[in-house]
C-alpha positions in Angstrom: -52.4 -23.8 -93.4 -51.2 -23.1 -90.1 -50.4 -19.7 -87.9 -48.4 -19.9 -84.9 -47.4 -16.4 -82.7 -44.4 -17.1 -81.1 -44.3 -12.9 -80.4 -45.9 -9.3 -80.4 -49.2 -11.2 -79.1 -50.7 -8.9 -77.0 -48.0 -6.4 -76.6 -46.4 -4.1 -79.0 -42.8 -5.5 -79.5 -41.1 -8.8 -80.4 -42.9 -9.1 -83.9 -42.6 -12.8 -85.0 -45.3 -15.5 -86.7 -44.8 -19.0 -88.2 -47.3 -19.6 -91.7 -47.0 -23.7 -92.3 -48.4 -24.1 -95.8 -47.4 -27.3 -98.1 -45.3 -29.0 -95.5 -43.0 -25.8 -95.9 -42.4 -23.1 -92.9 -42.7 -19.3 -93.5 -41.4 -16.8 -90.5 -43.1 -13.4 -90.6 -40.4 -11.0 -88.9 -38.3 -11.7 -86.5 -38.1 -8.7 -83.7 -36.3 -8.2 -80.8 -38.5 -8.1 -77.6 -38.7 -4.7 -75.6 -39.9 -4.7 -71.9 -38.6 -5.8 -68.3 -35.0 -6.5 -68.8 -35.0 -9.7 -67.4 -37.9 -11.0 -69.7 -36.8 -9.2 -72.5 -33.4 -11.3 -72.0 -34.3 -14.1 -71.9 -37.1 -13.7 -74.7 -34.0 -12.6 -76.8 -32.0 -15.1 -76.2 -33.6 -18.7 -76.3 -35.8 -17.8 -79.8 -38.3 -20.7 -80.4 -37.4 -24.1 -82.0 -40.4 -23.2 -84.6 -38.7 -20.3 -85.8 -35.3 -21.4 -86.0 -36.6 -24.1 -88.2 -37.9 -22.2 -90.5 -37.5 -22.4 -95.0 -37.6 -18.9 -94.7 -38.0 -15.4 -93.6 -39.9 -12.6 -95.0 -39.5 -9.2 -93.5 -42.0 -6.1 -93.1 -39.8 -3.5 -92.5 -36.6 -2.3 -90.9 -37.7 -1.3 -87.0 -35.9 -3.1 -84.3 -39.0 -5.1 -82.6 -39.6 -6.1 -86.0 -36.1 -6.9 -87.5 -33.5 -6.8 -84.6 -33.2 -10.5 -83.5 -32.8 -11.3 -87.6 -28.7 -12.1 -86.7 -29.8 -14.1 -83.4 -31.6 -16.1 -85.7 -29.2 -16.7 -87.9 -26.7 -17.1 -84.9 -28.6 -20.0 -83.3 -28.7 -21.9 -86.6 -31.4 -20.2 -89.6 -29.8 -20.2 -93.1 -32.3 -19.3 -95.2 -33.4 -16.8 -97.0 -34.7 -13.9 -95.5 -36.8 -11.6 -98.5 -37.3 -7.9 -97.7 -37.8 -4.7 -99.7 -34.6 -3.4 -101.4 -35.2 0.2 -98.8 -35.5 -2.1 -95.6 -32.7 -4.3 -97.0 -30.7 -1.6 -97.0 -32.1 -0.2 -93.6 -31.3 -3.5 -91.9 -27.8 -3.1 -92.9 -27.1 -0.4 -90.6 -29.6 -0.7 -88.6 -28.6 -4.5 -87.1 -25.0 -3.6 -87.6 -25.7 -0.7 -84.8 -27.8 -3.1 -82.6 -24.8 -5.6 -82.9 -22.3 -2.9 -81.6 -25.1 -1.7 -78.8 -25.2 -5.4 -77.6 -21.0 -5.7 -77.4 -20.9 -2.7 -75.5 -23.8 -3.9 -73.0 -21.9 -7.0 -72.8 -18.3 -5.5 -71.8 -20.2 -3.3 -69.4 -21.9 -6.1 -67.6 -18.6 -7.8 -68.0 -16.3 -5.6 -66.4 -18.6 -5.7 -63.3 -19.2 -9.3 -62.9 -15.7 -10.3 -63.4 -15.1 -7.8 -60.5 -17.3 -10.1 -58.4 -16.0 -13.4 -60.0 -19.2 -14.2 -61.5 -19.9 -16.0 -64.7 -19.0 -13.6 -67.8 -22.4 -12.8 -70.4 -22.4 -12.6 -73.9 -23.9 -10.3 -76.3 -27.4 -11.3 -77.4 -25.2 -11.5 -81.0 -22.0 -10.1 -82.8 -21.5 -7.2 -85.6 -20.0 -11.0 -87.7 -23.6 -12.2 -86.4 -25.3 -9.2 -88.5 -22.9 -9.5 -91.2 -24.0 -13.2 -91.4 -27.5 -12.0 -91.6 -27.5 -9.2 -94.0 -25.7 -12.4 -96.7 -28.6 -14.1 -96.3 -31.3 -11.0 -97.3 -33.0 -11.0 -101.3 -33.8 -8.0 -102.2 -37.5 -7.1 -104.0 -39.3 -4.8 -105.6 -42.6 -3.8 -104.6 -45.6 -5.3 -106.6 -43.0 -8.1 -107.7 -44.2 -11.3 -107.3 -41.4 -14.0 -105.6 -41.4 -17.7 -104.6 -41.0 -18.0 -101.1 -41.7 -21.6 -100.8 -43.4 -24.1 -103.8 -46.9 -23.0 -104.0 -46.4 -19.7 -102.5 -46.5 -16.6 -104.0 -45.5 -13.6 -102.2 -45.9 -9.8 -103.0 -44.7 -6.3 -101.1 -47.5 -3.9 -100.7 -46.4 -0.6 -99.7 -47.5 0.2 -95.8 -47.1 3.5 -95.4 -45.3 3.1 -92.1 -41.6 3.5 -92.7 -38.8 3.8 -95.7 -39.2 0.5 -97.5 -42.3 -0.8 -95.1 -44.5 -3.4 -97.0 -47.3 -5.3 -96.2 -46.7 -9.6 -97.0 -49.6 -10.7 -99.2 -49.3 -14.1 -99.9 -51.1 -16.1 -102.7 -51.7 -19.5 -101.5 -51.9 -22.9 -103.8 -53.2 -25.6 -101.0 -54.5 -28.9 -102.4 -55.7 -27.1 -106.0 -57.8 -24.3 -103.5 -56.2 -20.6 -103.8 -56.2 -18.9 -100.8 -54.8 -15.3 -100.1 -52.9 -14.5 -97.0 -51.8 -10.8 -95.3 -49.6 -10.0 -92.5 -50.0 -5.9 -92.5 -46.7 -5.5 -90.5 -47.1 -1.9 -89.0 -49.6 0.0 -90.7 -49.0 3.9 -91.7 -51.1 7.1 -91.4 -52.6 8.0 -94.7 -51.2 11.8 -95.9 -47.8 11.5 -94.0 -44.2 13.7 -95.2 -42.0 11.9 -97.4 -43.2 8.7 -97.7 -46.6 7.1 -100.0 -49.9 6.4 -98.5 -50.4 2.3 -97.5 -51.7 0.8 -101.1 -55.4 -0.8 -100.1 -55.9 -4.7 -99.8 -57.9 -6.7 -102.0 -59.4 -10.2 -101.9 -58.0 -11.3 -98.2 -59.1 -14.2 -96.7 -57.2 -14.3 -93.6 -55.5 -11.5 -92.4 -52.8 -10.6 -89.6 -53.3 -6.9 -88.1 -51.4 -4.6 -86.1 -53.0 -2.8 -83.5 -50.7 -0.4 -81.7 -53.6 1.9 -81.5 -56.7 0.1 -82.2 -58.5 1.5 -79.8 -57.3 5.6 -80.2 -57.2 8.1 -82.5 -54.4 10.6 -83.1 -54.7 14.4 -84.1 -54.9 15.6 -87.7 -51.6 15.6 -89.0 -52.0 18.8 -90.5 -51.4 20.1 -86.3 -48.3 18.5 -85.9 -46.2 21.1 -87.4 -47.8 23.8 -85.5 -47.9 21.7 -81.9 -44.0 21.7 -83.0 -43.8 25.1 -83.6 -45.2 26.4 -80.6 -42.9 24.0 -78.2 -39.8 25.2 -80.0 -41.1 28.7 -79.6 -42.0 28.5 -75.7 -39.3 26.7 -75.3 -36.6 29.2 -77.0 -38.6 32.3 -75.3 -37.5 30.5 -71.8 -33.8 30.2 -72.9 -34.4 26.3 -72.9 -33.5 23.1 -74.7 -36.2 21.0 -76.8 -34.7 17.5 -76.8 -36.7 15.2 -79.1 -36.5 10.9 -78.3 -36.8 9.8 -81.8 -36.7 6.7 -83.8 -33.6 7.0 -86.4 -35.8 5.6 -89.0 -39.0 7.6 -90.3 -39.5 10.1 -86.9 -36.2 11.6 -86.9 -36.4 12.5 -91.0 -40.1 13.7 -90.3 -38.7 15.8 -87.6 -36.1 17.3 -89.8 -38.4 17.2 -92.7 -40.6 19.3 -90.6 -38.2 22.1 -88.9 -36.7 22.5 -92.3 -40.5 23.9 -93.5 -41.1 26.0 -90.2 -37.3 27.5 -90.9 -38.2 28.3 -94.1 -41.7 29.4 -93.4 -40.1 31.6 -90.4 -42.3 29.9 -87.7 -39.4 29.4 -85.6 -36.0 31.1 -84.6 -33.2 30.0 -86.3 -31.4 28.2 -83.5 -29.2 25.1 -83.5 -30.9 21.6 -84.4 -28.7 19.0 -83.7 -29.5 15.3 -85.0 -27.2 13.0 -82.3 -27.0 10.3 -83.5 -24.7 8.3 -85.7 -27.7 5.7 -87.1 -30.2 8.2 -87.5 -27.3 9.9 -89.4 -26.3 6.5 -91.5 -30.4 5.9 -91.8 -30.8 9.8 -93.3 -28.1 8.3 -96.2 -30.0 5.2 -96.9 -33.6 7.9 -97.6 -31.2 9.4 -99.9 -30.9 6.3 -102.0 -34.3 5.5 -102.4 -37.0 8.1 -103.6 -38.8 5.2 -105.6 -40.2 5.3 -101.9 -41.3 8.8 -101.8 -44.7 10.9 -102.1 -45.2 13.2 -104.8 -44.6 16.5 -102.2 -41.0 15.1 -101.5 -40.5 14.6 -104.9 -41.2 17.7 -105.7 -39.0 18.9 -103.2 -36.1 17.0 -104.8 -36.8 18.5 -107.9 -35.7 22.1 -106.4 -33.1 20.9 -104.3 -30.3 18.0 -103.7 -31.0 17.1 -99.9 -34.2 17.9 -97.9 -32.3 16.4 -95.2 -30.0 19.4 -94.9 -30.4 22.9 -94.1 -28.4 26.3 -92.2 -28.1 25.6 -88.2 -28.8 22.0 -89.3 -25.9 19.6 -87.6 -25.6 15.7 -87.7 -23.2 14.9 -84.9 -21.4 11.4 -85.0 -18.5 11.1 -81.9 -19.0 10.9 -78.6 -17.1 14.4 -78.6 -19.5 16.2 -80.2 -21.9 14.8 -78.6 -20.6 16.0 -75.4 -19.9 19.4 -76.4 -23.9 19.8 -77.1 -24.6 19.4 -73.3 -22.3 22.9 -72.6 -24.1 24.9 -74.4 -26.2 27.4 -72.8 -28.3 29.2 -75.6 -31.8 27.3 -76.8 -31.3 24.6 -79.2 -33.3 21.5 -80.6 -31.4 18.2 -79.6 -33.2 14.9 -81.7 -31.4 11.9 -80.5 -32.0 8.1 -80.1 -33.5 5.9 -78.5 -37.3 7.1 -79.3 -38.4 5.0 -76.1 -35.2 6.5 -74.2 -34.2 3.2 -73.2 -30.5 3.2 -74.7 -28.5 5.4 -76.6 -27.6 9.2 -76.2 -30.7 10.3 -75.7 -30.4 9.2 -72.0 -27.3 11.7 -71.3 -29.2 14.0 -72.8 -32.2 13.5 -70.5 -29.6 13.3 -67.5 -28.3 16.5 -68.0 -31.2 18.3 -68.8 -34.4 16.9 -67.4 -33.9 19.2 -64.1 -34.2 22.2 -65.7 -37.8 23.8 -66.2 -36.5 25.6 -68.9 -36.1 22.8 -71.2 -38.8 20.6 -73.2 -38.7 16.9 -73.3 -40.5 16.6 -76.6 -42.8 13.0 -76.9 -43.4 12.2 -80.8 -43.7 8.5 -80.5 -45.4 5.4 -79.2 -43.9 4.2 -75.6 -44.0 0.8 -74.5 -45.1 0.4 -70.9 -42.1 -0.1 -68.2 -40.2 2.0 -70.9 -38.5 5.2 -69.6 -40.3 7.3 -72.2 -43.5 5.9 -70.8 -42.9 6.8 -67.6 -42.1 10.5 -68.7 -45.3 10.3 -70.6 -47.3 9.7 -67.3 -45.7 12.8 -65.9 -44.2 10.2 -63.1 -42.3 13.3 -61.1 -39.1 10.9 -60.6 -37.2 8.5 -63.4 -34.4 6.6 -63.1 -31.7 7.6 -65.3 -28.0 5.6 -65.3 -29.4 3.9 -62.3 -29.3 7.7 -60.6 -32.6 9.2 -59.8 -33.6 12.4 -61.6 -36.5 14.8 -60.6 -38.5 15.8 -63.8 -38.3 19.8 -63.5 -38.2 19.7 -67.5 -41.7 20.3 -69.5 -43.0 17.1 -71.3 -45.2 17.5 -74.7 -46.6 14.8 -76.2 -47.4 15.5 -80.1 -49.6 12.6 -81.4 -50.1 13.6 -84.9 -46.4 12.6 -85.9 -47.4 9.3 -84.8 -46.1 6.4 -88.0 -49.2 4.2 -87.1 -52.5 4.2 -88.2 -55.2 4.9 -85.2 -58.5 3.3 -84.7 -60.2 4.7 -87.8 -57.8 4.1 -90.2 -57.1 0.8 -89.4 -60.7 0.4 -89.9 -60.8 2.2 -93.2 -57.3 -0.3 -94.4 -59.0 -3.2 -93.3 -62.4 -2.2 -94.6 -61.2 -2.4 -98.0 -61.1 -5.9 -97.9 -63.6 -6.7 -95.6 -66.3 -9.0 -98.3 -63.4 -11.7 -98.5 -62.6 -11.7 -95.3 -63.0 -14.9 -93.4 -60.7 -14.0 -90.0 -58.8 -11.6 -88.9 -55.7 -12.1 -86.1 -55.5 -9.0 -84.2 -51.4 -8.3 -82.7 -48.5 -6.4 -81.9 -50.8 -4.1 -79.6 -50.9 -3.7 -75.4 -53.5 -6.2 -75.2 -56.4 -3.9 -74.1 -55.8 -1.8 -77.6 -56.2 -5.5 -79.5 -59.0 -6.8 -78.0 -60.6 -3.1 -78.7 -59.8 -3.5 -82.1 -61.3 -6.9 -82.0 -64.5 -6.2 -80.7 -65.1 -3.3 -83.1 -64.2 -5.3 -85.9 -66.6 -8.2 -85.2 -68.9 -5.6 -84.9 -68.5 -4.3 -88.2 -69.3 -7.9 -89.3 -66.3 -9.6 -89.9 -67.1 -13.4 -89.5 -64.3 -14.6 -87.2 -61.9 -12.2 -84.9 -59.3 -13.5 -82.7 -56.6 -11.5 -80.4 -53.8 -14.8 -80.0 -52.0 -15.5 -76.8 -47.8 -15.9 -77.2 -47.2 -19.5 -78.5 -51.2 -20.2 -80.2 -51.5 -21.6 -83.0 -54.3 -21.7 -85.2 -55.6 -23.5 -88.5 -57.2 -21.6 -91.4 
């Protein structure tokens, strides 16, 4: 067997790895890369030869730098089979179909100036018939079920905890008459988290493939998120302000509504305006409707005693641009959750624009923020952003909550990967800013582990 990373090596985004097994070739996700827009481009663009030639795909789980170059893939010439929980399967269907439309308009933009100043014309990174392409090409599974990726391979989800439909990819290995058993974690959950199951444990791993967003910190309880929330929207509404929230549309943006919904009932906060803005996060919120097989035994319960969690009084999901619009004119406090949760495209940014000068508002961080990001920079309290390519000084408050966080911190990593620590033989350490892996690394040698390696982009290494 052989592991190539051709992405999310020492950084966070761009989640893709090649497993050669039995002559046959095995691509573990297939993300878009997030960063400086001229690497990212051309990243995006020109995927590796490796991974177009690949038997077959096998997903973790819906998020963009994890899914979202899926239809470039298929675009520049994959036609396999691409095997994914039935949640993320149907996550990916709206989810690409979005990121489709986001690169069109990017490209008519661009467009309209360089034809302007007779330059050469761009196309999108891929096309909504791209993602449709893709999405014919996805097998649905079942957790727990055992498939057939490739002869001599079998393959099971293992629920991660992460995200709606997030698996870990354990695969059972038949090399030569020796059985050998593989894990890619994809992104690892928080244990105790609303709505979604706790990460089922590993057993018997040999050779293992971890995230490490934040191997090397560790978040509040999660039993203080709620109240962190409660007292922003509280400050915030006593000042006659906005909270506007960057969130993911999947698995933040429920948690958030999830959460509000409790505090309303609970009378923790006033009952003012909540406004999800977004039309994905809106689509995503449908597709958590369809699958409680997903869901923890509180959020069943829940559904027991009423229809849709996702729904409450002063609770509005906003889809046109209209609407969207008329949110900026109001005056009196509100709570604005919008996308993207790194504020790097989407509506979130004329939201910022049009309220990130006033000290009576809240920008609200409850996410992870890639560096050169624009949520990054608002993290680090930089006193000027760039917004629209206009500057915009940051009068606005900015929290941070880190208990909301959807990855597992230091510790429990440690505790996931401790489960199966007597089998292991190595452990690859990604998809973390590189200081955070080699963190992770170190501690885990540490603890005993035989072999720990944090890859560069393009290494590839025999097990």
């Amino acid at each position: 067997m052989k592991i190539s990373f051709l992405g999310a090596a020492r950084t966070v985004t761009g989640s893709m790895h090649l497993l050669e097994v039995n002559g046959a070739r095995i691509l573990l996700d297939c993300g878009l890369y997030q960063g400086r827009r001229a690497e990212a481009n051309e990243r995006n663009r020109h995927l590796p030869r490796p991974a177009l030639d690949a038997d077959c795909l096998i997903l973790s789980h819906a998020h963009i730098d994890h899914s979202g170059n899926i239809p470039g893939l298929c675009r520049q010439g994959f036609s396999g089979p691409i095997y994914a929980t039935r949640a993320t399967q149907d996550l990916c269907a709206v989810m690409l179909a979005d990121s489709a439309h986001i690169q069109e308009q990017d490209a008519a933009y661009l467009n309209k100036k360089l034809q302007r100043r007779g330059e050469p014309l761009v196309e999108p990174i891929y096309t909504t018939l791209n993602a449709q392409q893709a999405m014919s090409q996805f097998v649905g599974v079942d957790y727990g079920v055992p498939f057939e990726p490739v002869p001599g391979v079998s393959a099971r989800f293992l629920d991660a905890g992460h995200i709606l439909g997030s698996a870990a990819i354990v695969l059972d290995v038949d090399e030569g008459g020796k059985n050998h058993r593989f894990c890619f974690t994809g992104d690892v959950g928080r244990p105790n988290t609303p709505i979604i199951r706790d990460p089922e444990p590993l057993e018997g791993v040999e050779w293992l493939v971890t995230e490490s967003t934040y191997g090397n910190r560790l978040h509040d309880p999660i039993g203080d998120a709620e109240a962190q929330l409660a007292d922003t929207v509280n400050e915030t509404a006593r000042r006659g302000g906005k909270v506007i929230i960057p969130a993911f549309s999947v698995g933040r943006t429920q948690e958030l509504v999830y959460a509000l919904a409790r505090l309303r009932a609970e009378n923790r906060i006033p009952e003012i305006p909540i406004f999800v803005d977004s039309p994905l996060s809106t689509n995503v919120t449908g597709v958590f409707r369809k699958h409680p097989e997903c869901f923890d035994q509180e959020m069943n319960a829940l559904l027991a005693k009423q229809d849709d969690p996702f729904g409450f009084s002063k609770l509005a999901y906003t889809r046109s641009v209209a609407d969207s619009k008329q949110i900026n004119f109001l005056a009196d406090p509100c709570i604005i959750i919008s996308a993207s949760g790194m504020c790097e495209t989407g509506r979130i940014l004329h939201h910022l624009s049009n309220n990130i000068g006033d000290p009576k508002n809240t920008v609200l961080i409850v996410g992870f923020q890639a560096a050169n990001t624009l949520g990054r920079r608002l993290v680090e309290k930089w006193p000027q952003v760039r917004i629209f390519g206009e500057e915009h000084r940051v009068r606005a408050q900015v929290r941070v909550i880190n208990a909301l966080s959807a990855h597992a911190d230091r510790d429990e990593l440690l505790r996931y990967i401790g489960a199966t620590q007597e089998t292991l033989r190595k452990v690859f350490v990604v998809h973390g800013e590189e200081s955070q892996s080699l963190a992770l690394a170190d501690t885990l040698f540490n603890l005993g582990i035989p072999e720990v390696a944090v890859p560069a982009l393009g290494e590839t290494h025999t097990l």
